[in-house]
C-alpha positions in Angstrom: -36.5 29.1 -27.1 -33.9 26.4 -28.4 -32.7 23.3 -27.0 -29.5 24.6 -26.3 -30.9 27.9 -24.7 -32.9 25.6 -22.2 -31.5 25.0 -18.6 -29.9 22.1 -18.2 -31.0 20.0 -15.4 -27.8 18.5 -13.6 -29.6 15.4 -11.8 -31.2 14.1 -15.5 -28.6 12.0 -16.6 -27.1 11.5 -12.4 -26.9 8.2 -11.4 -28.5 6.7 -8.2 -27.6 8.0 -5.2 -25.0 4.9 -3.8 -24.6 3.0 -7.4 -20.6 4.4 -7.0 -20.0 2.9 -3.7 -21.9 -0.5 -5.0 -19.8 -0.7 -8.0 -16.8 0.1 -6.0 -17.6 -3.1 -3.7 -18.7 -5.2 -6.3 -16.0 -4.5 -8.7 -14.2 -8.4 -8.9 -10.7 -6.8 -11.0 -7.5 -7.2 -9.8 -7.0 -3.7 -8.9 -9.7 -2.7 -7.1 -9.7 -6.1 -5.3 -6.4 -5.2 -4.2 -7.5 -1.9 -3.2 -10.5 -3.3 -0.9 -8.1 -6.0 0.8 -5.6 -3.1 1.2 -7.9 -1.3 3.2 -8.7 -4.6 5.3 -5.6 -5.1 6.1 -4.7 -1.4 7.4 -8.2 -1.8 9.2 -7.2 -4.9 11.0 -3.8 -4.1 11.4 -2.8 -0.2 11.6 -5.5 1.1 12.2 -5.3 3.2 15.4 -2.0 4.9 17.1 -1.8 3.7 20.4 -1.0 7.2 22.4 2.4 7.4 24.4 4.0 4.9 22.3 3.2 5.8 18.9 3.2 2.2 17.6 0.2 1.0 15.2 -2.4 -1.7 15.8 -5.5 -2.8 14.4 -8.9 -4.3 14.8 -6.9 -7.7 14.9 -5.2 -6.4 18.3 -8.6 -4.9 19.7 -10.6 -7.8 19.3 -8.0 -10.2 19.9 -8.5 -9.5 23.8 -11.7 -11.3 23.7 -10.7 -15.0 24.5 -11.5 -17.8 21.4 -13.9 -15.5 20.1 -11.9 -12.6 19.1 -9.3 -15.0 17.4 -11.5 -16.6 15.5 -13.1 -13.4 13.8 -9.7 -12.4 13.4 -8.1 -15.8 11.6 -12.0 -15.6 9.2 -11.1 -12.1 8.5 -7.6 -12.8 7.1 -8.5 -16.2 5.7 -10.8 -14.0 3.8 -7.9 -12.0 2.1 -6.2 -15.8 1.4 -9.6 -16.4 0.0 -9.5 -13.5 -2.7 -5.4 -14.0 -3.5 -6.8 -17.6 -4.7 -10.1 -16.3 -6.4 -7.3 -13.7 -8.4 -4.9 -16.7 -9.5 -2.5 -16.7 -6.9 0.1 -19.6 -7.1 -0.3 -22.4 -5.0 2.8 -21.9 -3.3 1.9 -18.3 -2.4 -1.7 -19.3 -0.6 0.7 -21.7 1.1 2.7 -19.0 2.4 -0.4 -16.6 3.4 -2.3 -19.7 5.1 0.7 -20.4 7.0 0.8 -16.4 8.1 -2.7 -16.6 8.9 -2.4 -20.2 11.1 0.7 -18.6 12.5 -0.7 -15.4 13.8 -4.2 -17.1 14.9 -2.3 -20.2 16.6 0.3 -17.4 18.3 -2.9 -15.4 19.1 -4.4 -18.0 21.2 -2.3 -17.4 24.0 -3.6 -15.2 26.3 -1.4 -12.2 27.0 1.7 -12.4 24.9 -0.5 -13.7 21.9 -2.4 -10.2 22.0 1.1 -8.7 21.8 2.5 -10.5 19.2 -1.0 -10.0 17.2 -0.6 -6.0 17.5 3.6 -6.6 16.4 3.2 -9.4 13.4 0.7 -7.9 11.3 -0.4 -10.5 9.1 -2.9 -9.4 6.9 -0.3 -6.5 5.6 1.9 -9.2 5.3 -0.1 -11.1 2.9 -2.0 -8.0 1.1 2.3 -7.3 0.7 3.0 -10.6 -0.4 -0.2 -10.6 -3.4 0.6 -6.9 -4.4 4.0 -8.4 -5.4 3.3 -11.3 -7.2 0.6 -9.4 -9.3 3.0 -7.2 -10.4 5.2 -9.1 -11.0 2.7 -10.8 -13.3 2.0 -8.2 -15.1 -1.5 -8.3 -14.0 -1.0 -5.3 -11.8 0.5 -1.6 -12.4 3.3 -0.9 -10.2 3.1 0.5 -6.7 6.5 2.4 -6.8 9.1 2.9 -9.8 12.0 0.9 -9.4 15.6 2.1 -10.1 17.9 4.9 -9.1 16.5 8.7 -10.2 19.4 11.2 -11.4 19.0 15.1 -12.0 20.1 16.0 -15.0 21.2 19.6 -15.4 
């Protein structure tokens, strides 16, 4: 019996069970960081459809109702996504403009019924994820999201 008449064994050369998901959260390149904030955001934002109404909210808008202590998880959690447009080379100007979102929205948030409105209607942390998508592709360091222009059929 040959080498190439043996049975292969499928698990020989497998890696660890969990070393995809690890590299997958500890992958630091612009796309898959943009792919990990991306899912943030839609967690803390859109997550759920709020029955009868059919309008989106998040984890932002859930744990929002609990007084000071909700808001603050919920400005940390989007100050993180600030934090990783800053660690990818974001432009001063554009931190400015997500820190203001996030001050904005946690400020706005305080207040104790309209805030929890306005934090399931302004949606921050899409904003921002938004705003860094753009100016990464628009650097060049990022594919884009969508083809730009005007399709015609040719026939």
């Amino acid at each position: 019996m040959s080498a190439a008449d043996t049975p292969r064994n499928p698990h020989v050369f497998a890696e660890p069970f969990g070393a995809a998901e690890l590299r997958r959260f500890t992958d630091t390149g612009p796309e898959a960081s943009l792919r990990r904030l991306e899912h943030i955001a839609h967690l803390m934002d859109t997550a759920f459809v709020l029955p009868g109404i059919n309008r989106r909210v998040g984890l932002d808008a859930v744990i929002g109702l609990v007084p000071v202590i909700g808001d603050i998880a919920g400005v940390a959690i989007a100050s993180y996504i600030v934090y990783e447009a800053k660690r990818l080379g974001a432009p001063r100007w554009l931190i400015a403009r997500m820190a203001a979102n996030v001050a904005f929205d946690g400020l706005v948030g305080v207040v104790p019924v309209a805030g929890d409105l306005f934090d399931a209607a302004f949606k921050a942390n899409r904003r921002n994820v938004r705003l860094l998508r753009k100016h990464l592709e628009k650097k060049g360091t990022l594919r884009p999201n969508e083809i730009e222009g005007t399709a015609v059929r040719l026939d």
